[in-house]
N, C-alpha and C positions, 0 to 999 in steps of 0.2 A: 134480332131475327131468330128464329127458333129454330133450333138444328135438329138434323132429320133424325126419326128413333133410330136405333140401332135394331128394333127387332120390327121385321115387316112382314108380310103374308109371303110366303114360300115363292120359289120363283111357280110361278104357274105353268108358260108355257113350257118347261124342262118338262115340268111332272106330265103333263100332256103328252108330249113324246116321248116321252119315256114309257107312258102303259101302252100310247099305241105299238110301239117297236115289239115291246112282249108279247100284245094283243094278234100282232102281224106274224111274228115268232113262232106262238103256240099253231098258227093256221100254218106254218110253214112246217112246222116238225111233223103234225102230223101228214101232213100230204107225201112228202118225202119218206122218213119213216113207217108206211101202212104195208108197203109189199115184203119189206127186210122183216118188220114183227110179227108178220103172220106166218112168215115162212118159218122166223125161227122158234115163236111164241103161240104161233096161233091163234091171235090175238092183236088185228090190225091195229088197237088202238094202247097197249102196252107202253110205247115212248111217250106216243102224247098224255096219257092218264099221269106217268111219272112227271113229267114238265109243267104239267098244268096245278099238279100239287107242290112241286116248290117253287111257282111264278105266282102262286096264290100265296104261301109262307116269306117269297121273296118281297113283295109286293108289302106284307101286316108289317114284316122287318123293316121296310122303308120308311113307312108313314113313321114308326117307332123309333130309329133312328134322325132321324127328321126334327125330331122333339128334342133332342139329345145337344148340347149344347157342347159344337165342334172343338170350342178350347180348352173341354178336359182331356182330351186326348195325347196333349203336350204334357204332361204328367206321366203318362203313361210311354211315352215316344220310342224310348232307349228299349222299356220291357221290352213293346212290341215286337222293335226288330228282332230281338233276341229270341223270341218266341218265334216268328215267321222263320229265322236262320235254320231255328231246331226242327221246325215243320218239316223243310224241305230236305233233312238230312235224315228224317225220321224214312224216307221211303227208300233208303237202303237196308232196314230192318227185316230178315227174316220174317214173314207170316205175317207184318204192316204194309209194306209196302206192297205194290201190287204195280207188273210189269207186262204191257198189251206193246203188240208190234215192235219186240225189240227194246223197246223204251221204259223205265223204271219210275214213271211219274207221278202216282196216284197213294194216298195211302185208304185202307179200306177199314175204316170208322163205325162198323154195321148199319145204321140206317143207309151211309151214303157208300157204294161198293169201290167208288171211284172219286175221292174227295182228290182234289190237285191241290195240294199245300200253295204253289208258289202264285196264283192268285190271290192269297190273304197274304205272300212276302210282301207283293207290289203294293199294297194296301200300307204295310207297316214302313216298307222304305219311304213312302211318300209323307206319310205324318213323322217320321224321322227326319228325314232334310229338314222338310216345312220348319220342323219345331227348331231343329239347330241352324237354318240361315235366316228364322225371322230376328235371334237376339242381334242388337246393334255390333258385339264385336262379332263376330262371324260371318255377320253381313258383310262387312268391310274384311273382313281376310277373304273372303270367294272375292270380291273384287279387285285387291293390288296382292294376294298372294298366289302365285303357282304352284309352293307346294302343299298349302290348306284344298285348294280344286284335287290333287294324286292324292289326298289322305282319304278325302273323302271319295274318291275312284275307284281307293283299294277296297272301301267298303264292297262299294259295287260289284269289285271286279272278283270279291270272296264270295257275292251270291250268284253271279256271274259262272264263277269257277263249277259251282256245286250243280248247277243246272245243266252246267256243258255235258257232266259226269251223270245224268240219267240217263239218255242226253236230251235236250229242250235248247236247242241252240237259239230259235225262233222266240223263247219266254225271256234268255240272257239279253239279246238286241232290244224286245221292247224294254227291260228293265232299265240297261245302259239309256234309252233315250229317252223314259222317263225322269231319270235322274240328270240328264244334259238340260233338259227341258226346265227345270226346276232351278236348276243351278243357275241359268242363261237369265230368267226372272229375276235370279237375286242379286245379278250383276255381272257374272262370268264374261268375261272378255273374249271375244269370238276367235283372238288370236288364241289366247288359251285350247280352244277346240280344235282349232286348226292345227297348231302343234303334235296334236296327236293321230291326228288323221293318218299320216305315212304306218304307224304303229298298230291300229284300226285297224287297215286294209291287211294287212303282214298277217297279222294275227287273224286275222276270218280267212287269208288265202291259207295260211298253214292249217287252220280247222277241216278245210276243204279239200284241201289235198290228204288229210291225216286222215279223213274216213273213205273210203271207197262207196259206199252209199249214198254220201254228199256231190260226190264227185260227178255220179249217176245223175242223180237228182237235177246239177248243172246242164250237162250234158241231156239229157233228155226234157227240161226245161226248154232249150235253145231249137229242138227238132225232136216232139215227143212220137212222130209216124215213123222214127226209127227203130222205133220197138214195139208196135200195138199192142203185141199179148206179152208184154212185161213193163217193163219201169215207166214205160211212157203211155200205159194203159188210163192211168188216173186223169193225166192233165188231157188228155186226148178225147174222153170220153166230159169230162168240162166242158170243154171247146165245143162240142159238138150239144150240150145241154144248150149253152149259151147263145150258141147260131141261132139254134134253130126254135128257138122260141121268139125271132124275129120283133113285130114292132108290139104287137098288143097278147105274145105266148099262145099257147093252145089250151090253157084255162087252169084253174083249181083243180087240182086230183089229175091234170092227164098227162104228165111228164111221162116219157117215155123211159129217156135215164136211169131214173130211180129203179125200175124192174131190175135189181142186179149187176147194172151195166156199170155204173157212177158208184166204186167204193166211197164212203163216209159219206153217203148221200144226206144227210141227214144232222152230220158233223159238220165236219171243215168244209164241205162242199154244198152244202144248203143252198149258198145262193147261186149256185149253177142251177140245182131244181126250181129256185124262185124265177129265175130267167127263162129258161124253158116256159114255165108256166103263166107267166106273166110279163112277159117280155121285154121290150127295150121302157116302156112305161112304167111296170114294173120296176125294174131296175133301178130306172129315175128317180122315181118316189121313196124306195128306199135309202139312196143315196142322199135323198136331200132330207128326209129325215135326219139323218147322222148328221149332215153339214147343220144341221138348226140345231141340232143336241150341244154340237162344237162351238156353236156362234153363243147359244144361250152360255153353254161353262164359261167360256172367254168374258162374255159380259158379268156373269160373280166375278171372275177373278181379278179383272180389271176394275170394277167396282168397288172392291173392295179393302178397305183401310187400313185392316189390319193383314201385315204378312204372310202370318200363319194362315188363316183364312185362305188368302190370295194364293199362296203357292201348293196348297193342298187342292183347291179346286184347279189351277195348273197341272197339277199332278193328273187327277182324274180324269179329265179332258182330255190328256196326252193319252193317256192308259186306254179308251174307251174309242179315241179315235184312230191311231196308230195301230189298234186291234183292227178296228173296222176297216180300213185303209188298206191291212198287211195282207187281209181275209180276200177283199177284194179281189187285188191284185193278183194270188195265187188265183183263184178261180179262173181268172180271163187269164194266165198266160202272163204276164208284166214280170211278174218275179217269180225265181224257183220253187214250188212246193216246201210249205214251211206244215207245223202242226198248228197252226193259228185258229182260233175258233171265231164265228162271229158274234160280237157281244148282242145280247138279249136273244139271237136267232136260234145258235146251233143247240143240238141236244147237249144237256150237261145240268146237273142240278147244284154243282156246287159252284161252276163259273155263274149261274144265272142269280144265286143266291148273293157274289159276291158285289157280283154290278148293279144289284139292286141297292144293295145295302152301301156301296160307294155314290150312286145316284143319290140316297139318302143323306151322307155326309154331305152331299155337295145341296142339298136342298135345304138343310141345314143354313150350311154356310150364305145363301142366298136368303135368311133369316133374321140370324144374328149376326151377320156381319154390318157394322156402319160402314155405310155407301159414301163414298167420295164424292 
C-alpha cells in the first residue's frame, strides 16, 4: 500500500483563520485606537497605518516561513535560546532598553521603538525543548527521571527569573506553562507537576505580597468600584465596555469607552472595545475563532510523526492560546489585570510579527510533517 507523502498542501483552514483574525484585528485597532491618535497625533488613522504595515510584512514572513522546512531549526535549537536569553537581558541596557509604565520591557531597535524581546524567547524555548525531548534518551528521562523534569525547570525558571526582574510577571507564567505543556507531551508524569504545585503557589503568593502594586491589582481585581478614580479605574471601565455592548454592540466605530475612558483601549483591552461594539455575537465569533485555531494546532500536532514537529506545534498552540485565554479573562473580570496582549488583535508590530511568523512555523509543520 502506498504511504502517505510526507509533504502535503499547508493546513488550509489554520491559514484561513489565521488572516481572518488579522483581518478582524486591523478593523479592531483602528476603531479603538482613532480618538487616542488624533488626540495625540492628529492623525486618527496613525496605529492603524503602523499595523496594517507590519500585518502586511507579517503576513509575506508567513507564507516565507511556511516554505522553510521546520527541521532545520534543531540545528540551531541551543543558539537560539541563547540568543532569546541575551534578548531579554539586553533591555536593562542603558539607551536599549526602553521602560513605559514602570516596566523595563521593550528594547528600541529603530524601525521598531518598542520590539519586546521575550516573544522571540518563547519562540526559542519551544524549538529548544522540541528539539532536546524529541531524541529517544531524553524522551525517556522526562519520563522515569524527576531530576532531568528540575534541570530542565531551572532553565525556565533562569528566563522566568529575568522576566520577573523588568517585571513581566504575566510573560514568566505563560513561559512556565508552555514548557509544562511540552514537557506533559513528552511524557512528564502528572505527579511530577503536582509535586510542585505547593512550591508554585508559595512562590506567586511571595511575588504578590513582595510588590505593593500586585497586591493592588488583587485587591481591586476582587471589587474594582472601590476605587473608581484609581487602581480599579481600568478593570471598571472594561466591565462597563463589556455590558454594555449587550447581545448584537452598538456597532463599528461607536464605542463609547475608547473616548479616553478605557486606558490601553487599543492594547490589552481591545476586546472590551470589540464587545462594546459588537456584542455578545461578536464576542462569540471571536472566541470560536481561537477555539478552531486551537482545534486545527492540536490536529498538526497530534498528527504528526515526527516529535519534533509534534511538540513545536504544542508549543505554539499553548502560546497563542493561553495568550488568548489570559487576555480574555483580564478584560471580563475572571482574573487579575495582567499586561497580556491579545494575539493577532492588540496594537503591537513586533508581537503581531511574531505570531505570524510562529503561525508560519506551524503551517510549515502541517507540510512536512508525515501524518500518522
Amino acid at each position: 500500500m502506498k504511504s502517505k507523502s510526507s509533504r502535503k498542501p499547508m493546513d488550509l483552514p489554520l491559514l484561513i483563520i489565521t488572516l481572518v483574525l488579522v483581518a478582524l484585528g486591523l478593523i479592531a485597532v483602528l476603531s479603538a485606537s482613532a480618538p487616542f491618535a488624533l488626540t495625540m497625533y492628529d492623525d486618527s488613522y496613525y496605529f492603524f497605518n503602523r499595523q496594517f504595515l507590519f500585518a502586511i510584512a507579517g503576513v509575506v514572513i508567513m507564507f516565507v516561513i511556511s516554505l522553510i522546512d521546520y527541521k532545520k531549526y534543531k540545528k540551531i535549537a541551543t543558539l537560539g535560546l541563547i540568543v532569546g536569553i541575551l534578548l531579554i537581558l539586553a533591555v536593562f541596557i542603558p539607551g536599549l532598553g526602553v521602560t513605559r509604565n514602570d516596566a523595563t520591557r521593550w528594547l528600541d531597535i529603530g524601525i521598531i521603538k518598542q520590539f519586546q524581546p521575550s516573544e522571540l524567547t518563547k519562540i526559542a524555548l519551544i524549538v529548544f525543548l522540541a528539539g532536546i525531548l524529541s531524541q529517544p534518551k531524553y524522551g525517556e528521562l522526562i519520563k522515569n527521571r524527576f531530576w532531568f523534569f528540575l534541570a530542565l525547570l531551572g532553565i525556565v525558571a533562569v528566563i522566568g527569573g529575568i522576566l520577573l526582574l523588568q517585571p513581566h510577571m504575566s510573560a514568566a507564567i505563560i513561559i512556565a506553562i508552555i514548557a509544562l505543556a511540552i514537557m506533559f507531551a513528552a511524557g512528564l508524569k502528572v505527579r511530577y507537576i503536582l509535586a510542585l504545585v505547593p512550591v508554585a503557589v508559595a512562590g506567586i503568593g511571595a511575588l504578590i505580597i513582595s510588590a505593593p502594586y500586585r497586591l493592588d491589582r488583587l485587591k481591586y481585581w476582587l471589587d474594582p468600584w472601590l476605587d473608581l478614580q484609581g487602581d480599579g479605574w481600568q478593570l471598571a471601565q472594561s466591565l462597563m465596555a463589556v455590558g454594555s455592548g449587550g447581545i448584537f454592540g452598538s456597532g463599528i466605530g461607536q464605542s463609547i469607552q475608547k473616548y479616553m475612558y478605557l486606558p490601553e483601549q487599543y492594547n490589552d483591552f481591545i476586546f472590551a472595545v470589540w464587545c462594546e461594539e459588537c456584542g455578545l455575537i461578536g464576542a462569540i465569533l471571536l472566541i470560536v475563532l481561537f477555539i478552531i485555531f486551537i482545534y486545527r494546532g492540536i490536529v498538526i500536532a497530534s498528527t504528526c510523526k515526527d516529535k519534533f514537529g509534534s511538540y513545536i506545534a504544542i508549543g505554539i498552540t499553548t502560546m497563542i492560546g493561553i495568550q488568548a485565554l489570559f487576555n480574555i479573562a483580564v478584560v471580563t473580570g475572571t482574573i487579575p489585570v495582567t499586561g497580556m496582549s491579545l494575539p493577532f488583535f492588540s496594537y503591537g508590530g513586533s508581537s503581531l510579527l511574531v505570531l505570524l511568523a510562529s503561525t508560519g512555523i506551524l503551517l510549515n509543520i502541517s507540510r512536512n510533517c508525515e501524518r500518522s
